[in-house]
C-alpha positions, 0 to 999 in steps of 0.5 A, spaced: 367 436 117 364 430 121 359 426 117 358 421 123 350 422 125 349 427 120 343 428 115 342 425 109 343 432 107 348 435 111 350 439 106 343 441 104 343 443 112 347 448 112 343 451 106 337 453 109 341 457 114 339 464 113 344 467 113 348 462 107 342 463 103 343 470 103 350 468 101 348 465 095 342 470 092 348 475 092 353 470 087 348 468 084 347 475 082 353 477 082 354 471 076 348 472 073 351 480 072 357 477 068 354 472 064 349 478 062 354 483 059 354 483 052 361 481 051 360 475 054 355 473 049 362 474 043 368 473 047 367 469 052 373 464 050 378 469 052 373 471 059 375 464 061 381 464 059 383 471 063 379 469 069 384 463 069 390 466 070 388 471 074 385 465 079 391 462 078 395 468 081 390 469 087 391 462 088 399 461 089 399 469 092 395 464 098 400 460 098 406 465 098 408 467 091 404 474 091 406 476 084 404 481 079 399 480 074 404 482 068 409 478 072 406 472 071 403 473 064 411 475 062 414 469 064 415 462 061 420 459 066 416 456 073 423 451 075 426 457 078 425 458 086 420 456 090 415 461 089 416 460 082 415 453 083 408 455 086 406 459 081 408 453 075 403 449 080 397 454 081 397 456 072 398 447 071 392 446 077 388 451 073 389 448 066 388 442 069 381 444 073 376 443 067 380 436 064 376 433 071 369 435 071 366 429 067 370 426 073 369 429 079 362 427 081 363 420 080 370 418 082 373 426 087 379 422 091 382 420 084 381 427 082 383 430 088 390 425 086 391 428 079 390 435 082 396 434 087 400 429 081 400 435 077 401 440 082 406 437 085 410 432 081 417 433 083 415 429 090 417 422 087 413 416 092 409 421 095 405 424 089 397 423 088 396 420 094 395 421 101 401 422 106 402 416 111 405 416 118 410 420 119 410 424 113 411 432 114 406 437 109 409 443 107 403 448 107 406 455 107 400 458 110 396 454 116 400 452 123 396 447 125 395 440 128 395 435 123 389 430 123 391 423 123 392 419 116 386 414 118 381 421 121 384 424 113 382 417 109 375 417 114 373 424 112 376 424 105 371 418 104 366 420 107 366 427 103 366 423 097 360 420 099 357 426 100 359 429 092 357 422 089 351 422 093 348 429 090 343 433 093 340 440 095 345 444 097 347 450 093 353 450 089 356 455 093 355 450 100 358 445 097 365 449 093 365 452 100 365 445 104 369 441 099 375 447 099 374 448 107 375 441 108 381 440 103 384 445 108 383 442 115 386 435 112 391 437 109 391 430 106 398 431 101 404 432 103 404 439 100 400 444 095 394 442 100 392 450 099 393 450 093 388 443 091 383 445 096 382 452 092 381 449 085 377 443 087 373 449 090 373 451 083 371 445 080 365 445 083 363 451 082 363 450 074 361 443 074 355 445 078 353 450 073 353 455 077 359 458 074 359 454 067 364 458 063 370 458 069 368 466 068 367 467 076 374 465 079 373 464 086 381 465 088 382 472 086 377 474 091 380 470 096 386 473 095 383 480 095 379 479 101 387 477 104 390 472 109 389 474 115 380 474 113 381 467 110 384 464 116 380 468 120 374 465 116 377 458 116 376 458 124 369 459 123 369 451 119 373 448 123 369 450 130 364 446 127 358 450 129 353 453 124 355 460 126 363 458 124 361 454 118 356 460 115 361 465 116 366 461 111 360 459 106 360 467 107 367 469 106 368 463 100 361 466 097 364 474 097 371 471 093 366 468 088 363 475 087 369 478 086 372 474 082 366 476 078 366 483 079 374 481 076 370 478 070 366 484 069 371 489 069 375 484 064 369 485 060 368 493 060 375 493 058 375 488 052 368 493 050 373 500 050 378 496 046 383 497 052 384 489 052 
């Protein structure tokens, strides 16, 4: 996403398409539906805490480690092989999230640097800052051309403009475009996916549309499935107004989702079931 000659508002922009408000009336119900149930008002500790490993299990399904939702609730071990190693970093991304949020309007390059220090801890030198020239990045589930380390240090600067700056834009806008442009940079030498998703959630919470974490986007990603994300991802990167409301659609649908998850979470705990 190219700021240069933009609005001062650019994000505010795709805002008023038709189609994206439609997107954000329909979260903003299924939201307010979780955050209504009567459970919520008792236990909602225990809400954050499930819809954040199952945020985390949807995330790192993304990138390749489809697991199932006992299994990642019974292991204790994340060192082992790679998928395990991805699950280790979606659940430490997730935990995370929620430490940055008093962080993410002031400073979001260096929580996007934390994001990728905790997540990927075990590249030495090339931890928590951009890759340089020359530097492969291992993202299992986009093949694309690279942008250029100076065209990721502009546009990483100017999406943090736009975050500090503030505006008009709905939440689901902003979650939308951080995530979708996170993901066409690439800017780490790895888990590009797995920060871009959970940056996605942070705005979500820090906005105040999602304040208790209860709706978690990656579940919805990853229930909508790989081949809907790429195809939606397509739609950010040509640009157009018609490419970038249907990812804004596509991220909108996984935020509902994710409540949808959440509510049903709440109608088991209500039966006694869980």
């Amino acid at each position: 996403m190219s700021t240069t000659g933009a609005s001062a508002d650019p994000l505010a922009a795709l805002g008023s398409l038709p189609t994206v408000a439609d997107s954000v009336e329909s979260v903003r119900k299924a939201v307010d539906r979780v955050y209504g149930h009567r459970i919520m008002r008792r236990r909602s500790n225990e809400i954050t805490s499930e819809a954040a490993l199952r945020g985390a299990r949807g995330s790192a399904a993304l990138s390749g480690a489809d697991w199932a939702l006992e299994e990642v609730r019974r292991r204790t071990d994340f060192s082992g092989d790679e998928e395990a190693r991805t699950m280790g970093a979606a659940l430490r991304l997730t935990a995370e999230a929620g430490q940055l949020l008093s962080i993410w309007r002031q400073s979001p390059l260096r929580v996007l640097a934390r994001l990728h220090l905790v997540a990927a801890a075990d590249h030495a030198e090339q931890v928590g800052r951009p890759r340089q020239a020359g530097e492969a990045v291992d993202e299992p589930l986009l093949d694309l051309p690279l942008p250029s380390p100076a065209e990721v240090s502009a546009r990483l600067d100017g999406l943090a403009g736009l975050i500090i700056a503030g505006g008009s834009a709905p939440a689901l806008v902003t979650a939308a475009v951080v995530h979708g442009e996170l993901l066409a940079l690439r800017p780490f030498v790895s888990h590009n996916g797995l920060v871009a998703r959970t940056a996605e959630r942070i705005v979500l919470v820090g906005s105040g549309l999602d304040p208790k974490s209860v709706c978690p986007a990656e579940v919805g990603h990853a229930e909508l499935g790989r081949t809907a994300y790429l195809a939606a991802f397509e739609g950010y990167l040509s640009g157009t107004a018609e490419g970038m409301a249907a990812w804004i659609a596509h991220c909108g649908k996984a935020v509902g989702l994710g409540a949808r998850e959440s509510t049903a979470v709440c109608e088991a705990l209500q039966r006694g079931a869980a």
